[in-house]
C-alpha positions in Angstrom: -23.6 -12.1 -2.8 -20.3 -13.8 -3.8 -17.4 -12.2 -5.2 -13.7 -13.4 -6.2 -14.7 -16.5 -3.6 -15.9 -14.3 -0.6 -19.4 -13.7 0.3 -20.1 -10.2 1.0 -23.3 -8.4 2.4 -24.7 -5.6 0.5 -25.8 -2.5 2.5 -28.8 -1.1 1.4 -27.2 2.5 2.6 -24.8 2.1 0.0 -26.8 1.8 -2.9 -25.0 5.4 -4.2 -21.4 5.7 -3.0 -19.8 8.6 -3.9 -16.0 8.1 -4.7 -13.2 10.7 -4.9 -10.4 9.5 -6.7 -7.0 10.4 -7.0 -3.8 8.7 -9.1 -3.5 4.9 -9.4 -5.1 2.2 -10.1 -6.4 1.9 -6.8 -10.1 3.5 -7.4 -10.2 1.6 -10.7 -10.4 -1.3 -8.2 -12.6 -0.1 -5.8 -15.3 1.0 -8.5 -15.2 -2.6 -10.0 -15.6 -4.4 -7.1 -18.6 -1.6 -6.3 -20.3 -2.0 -9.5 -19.8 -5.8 -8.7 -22.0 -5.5 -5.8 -24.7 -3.2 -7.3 -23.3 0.0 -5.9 -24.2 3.0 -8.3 -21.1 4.7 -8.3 -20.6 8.8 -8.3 -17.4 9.9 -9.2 -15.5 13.1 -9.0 -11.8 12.3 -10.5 -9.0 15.0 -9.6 -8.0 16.7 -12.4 -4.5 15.4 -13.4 -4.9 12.1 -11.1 -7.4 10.3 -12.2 -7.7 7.5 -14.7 -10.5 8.5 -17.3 -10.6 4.6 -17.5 -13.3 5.2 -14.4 -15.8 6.9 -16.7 -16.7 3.4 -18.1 -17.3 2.2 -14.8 -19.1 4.8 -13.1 -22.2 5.7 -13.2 -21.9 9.5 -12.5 -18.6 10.9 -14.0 -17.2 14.0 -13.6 -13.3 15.4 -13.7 -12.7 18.5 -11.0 -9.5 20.5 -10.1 -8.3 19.6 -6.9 -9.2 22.4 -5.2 -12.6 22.8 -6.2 -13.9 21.4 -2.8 -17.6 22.9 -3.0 -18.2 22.1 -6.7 -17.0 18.6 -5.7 -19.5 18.4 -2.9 -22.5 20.2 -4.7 -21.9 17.4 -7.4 -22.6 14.3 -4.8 -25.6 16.0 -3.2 -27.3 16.3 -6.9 -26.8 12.5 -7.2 -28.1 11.9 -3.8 -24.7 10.8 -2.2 -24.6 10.6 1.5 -21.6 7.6 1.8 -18.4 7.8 0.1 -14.9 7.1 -0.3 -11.6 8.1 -1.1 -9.1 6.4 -3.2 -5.8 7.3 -5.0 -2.7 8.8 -4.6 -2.8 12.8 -4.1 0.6 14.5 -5.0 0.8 16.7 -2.0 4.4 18.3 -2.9 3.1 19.7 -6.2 -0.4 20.2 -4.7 1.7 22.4 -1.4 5.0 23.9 -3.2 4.2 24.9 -6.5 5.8 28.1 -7.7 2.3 30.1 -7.5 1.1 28.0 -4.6 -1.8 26.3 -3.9 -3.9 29.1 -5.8 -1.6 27.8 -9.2 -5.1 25.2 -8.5 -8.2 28.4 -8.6 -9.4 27.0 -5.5 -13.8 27.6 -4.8 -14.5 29.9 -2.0 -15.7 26.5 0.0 -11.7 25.4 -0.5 -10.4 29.1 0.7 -12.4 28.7 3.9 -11.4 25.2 4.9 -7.7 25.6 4.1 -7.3 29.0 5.4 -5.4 28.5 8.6 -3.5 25.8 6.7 -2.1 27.7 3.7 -2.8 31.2 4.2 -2.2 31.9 8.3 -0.3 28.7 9.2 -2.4 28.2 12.1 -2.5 24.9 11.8 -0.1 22.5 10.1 0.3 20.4 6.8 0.4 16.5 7.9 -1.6 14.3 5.8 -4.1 13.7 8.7 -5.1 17.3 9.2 -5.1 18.0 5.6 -7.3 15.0 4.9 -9.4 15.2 7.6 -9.7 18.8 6.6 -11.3 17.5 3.4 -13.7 15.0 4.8 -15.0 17.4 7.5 -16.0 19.8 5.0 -18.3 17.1 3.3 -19.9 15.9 6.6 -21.1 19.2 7.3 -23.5 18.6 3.6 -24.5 15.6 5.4 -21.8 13.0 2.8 -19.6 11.0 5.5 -16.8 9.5 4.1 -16.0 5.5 5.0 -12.9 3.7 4.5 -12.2 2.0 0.9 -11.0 -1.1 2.5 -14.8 -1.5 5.0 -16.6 -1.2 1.3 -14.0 -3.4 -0.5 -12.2 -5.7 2.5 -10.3 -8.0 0.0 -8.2 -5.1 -1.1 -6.3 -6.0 2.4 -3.5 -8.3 2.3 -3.6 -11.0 5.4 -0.9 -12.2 7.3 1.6 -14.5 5.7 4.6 -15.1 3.4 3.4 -14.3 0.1 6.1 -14.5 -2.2 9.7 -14.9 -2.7 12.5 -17.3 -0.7 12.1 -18.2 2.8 13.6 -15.0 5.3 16.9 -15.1 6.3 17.5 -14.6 9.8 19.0 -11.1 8.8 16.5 -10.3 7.0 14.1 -11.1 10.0 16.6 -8.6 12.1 16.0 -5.6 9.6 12.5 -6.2 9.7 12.2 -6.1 13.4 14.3 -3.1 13.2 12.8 -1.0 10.5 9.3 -1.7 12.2 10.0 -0.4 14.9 11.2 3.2 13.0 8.5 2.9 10.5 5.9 3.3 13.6 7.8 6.1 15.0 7.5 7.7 11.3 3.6 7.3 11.1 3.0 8.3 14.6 4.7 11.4 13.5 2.8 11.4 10.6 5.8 11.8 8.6 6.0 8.9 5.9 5.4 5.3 5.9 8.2 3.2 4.9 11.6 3.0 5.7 14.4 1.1 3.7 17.1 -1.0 6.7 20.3 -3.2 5.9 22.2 -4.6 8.7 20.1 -3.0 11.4 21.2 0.3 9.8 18.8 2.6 8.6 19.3 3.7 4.5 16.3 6.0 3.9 12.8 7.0 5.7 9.9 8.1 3.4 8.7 11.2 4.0 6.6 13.7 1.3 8.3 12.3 -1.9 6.3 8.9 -1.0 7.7 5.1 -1.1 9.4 5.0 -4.0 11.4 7.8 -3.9 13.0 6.5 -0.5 13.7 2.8 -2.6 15.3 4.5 -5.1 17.1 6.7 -2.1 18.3 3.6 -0.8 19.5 2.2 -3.6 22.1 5.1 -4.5 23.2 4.5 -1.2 23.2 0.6 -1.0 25.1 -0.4 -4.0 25.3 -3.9 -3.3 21.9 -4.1 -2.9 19.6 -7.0 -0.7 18.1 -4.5 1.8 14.6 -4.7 3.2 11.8 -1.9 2.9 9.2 -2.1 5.9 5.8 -0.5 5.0 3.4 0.0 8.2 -0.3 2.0 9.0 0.6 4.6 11.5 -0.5 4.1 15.3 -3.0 6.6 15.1 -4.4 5.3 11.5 -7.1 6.4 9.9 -8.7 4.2 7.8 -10.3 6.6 5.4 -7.3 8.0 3.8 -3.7 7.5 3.3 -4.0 3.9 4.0 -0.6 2.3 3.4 -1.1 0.7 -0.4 1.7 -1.4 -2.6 1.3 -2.7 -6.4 3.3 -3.5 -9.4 5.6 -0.1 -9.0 6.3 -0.7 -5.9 7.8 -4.0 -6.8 9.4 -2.3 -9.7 11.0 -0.3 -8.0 12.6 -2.6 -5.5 13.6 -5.1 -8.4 15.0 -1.6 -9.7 16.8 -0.2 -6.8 17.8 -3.9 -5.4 15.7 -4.2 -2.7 14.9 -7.7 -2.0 12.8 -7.7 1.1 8.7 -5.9 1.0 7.2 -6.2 4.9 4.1 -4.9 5.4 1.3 -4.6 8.1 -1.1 -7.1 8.2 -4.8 -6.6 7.6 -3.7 -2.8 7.3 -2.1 -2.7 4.0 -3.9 -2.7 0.6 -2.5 -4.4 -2.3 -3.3 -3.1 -6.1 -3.7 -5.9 -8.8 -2.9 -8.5 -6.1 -2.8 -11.5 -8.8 -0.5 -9.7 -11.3 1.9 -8.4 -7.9 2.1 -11.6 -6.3 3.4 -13.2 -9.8 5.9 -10.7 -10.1 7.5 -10.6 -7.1 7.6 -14.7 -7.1 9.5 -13.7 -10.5 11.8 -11.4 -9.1 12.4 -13.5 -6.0 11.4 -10.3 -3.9 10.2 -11.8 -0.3 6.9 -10.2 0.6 5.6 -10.4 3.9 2.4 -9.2 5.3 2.9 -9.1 9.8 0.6 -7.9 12.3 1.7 -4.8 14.8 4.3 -5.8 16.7 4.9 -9.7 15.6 7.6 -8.5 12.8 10.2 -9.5 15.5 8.4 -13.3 15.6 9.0 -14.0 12.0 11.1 -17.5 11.4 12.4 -18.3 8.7 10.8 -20.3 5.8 7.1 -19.1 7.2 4.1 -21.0 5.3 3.7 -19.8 2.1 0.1 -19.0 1.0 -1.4 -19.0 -2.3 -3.1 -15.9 -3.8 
């Protein structure tokens, strides 16, 4: 089967994917491009996330609040879902520091159980990895393992190259070396993904508030503007969830804030509406770069551009 240009193989497993879908337009995109490849799509949308756009393209729709883990999970055994997928944004601060707390969301008893030592003892802690992984366990003991979006949909990655935007400057090439090098130290932490560098100095590091909060951080702080923003996968990345992601507000942002520079990880990094991003940014003149681990400090300037 061919799709946008690449042939891809259909797995007869996958026949019914379940998705879970959070905020963005990224599980819009991932049930197109299932539906394009014959996939019968089940989806349970987070209640104040989701787009209700994805009842038109899914087969099995239904909207749950966040915390209703075993109404969620009863809902893909009924349509025989055994593979599925996250996609989306979750809001974790709202979700974690509401004034009532997590039970502001009338968790299920399935969600009391599998977040008790998380939000009620404190046993164990809050990164997005435990959390996360907290929520996929819980469906692979009904027999529903959870795959990464980007093995089901591999053109949402963004390959190596120079994308968009004026050639680098070697300065630029500098801060991208250096903010690499923090970012990693960040997601090995499991602390944020992005980090915002000028002159080898770092402005802002991404932590719960998410990407664009730290742009817009280092914008109050950089008045002049022309800094870089370096967005990485953690060491330790799990592929299934909280994959690093960038789209048109991301590059608002920047234009926004006056950022000037987007690096991002190779092959590790999905792009959102990759035509309508890649226009924009060659618009704004906003460099984007994609690098694999550890060649950020290789970059020359005036790399080979590549077309979208």
């Amino acid at each position: 089967m061919e799709i946008n240009g690449r042939v891809v193989r259909q797995d007869e497993s996958l026949a019914v994917v379940g998705l879970l879908a959070g905020w963005g337009m990224l599980p819009l995109e991932v049930a197109a491009s299932l539906k394009a490849r014959g996939a019968r799509i089940v989806c349970a949308a987070l209640k104040g996330h989701a787009d209700t756009k994805l009842a038109d393209l899914c087969d099995h729709y239904r909207v749950f609040g966040i915390a209703r883990l075993g109404a969620q999970i009863r809902f893909f055994r009924r349509y025989g879902v055994r593979h599925a997928t996250m996609a989306g944004k979750v809001f974790k601060a709202q979700l974690m520091y509401h004034r009532w707390g997590w039970l502001h969301y009338l968790p299920d008893w399935r969600c009391v159980r599998a977040f008790y030592p998380y939000f009620v003892t404190g046993s164990r802690d809050r990164k997005d990895d435990s959390l996360l992984g907290a929520v996929v366990n819980e469906f692979a003991k009904d027999g529903i393992m959870f795959q990464p979006a980007t093995d089901l949909v591999p053109e949402l990655l963004l390959a190596e190259g120079h994308w968009a935007g004026p050639p680098l400057t070697a300065a630029q090439i500098r801060d991208i070396a250096f903010g690499w090098q923090i970012a990693k130290e960040l997601g090995r932490l499991d602390i944020g993904q992005s980090v915002a560098v000028k002159g080898q100095s770092c402005l802002a590091v991404e932590a719960i508030e998410g990407t664009d909060a730290c742009i817009r951080r280092a914008g109050e702080l950089c008045a002049q503007g022309g800094f870089v923003v370096v967005k990485v996968a953690k060491p330790q990345q799990d592929m299934r969830f909280d994959v690093p992601t960038i789209g048109l507000g991301t590059l608002e942002t920047m234009r926004q804030a006056g950022a000037t520079v987007l690096a991002v990880e190779a092959d590790r990094t999905i792009i959102v509406e990759r035509t309508r991003v890649l226009k924009r940014a060659r618009q704004w003149g906003i460099r984007l770069v994609a690098v694999h681990h550890g060649d950020a400090s290789q970059l020359r300037p005036a790399p080979k551009r590549l077309s979208a």
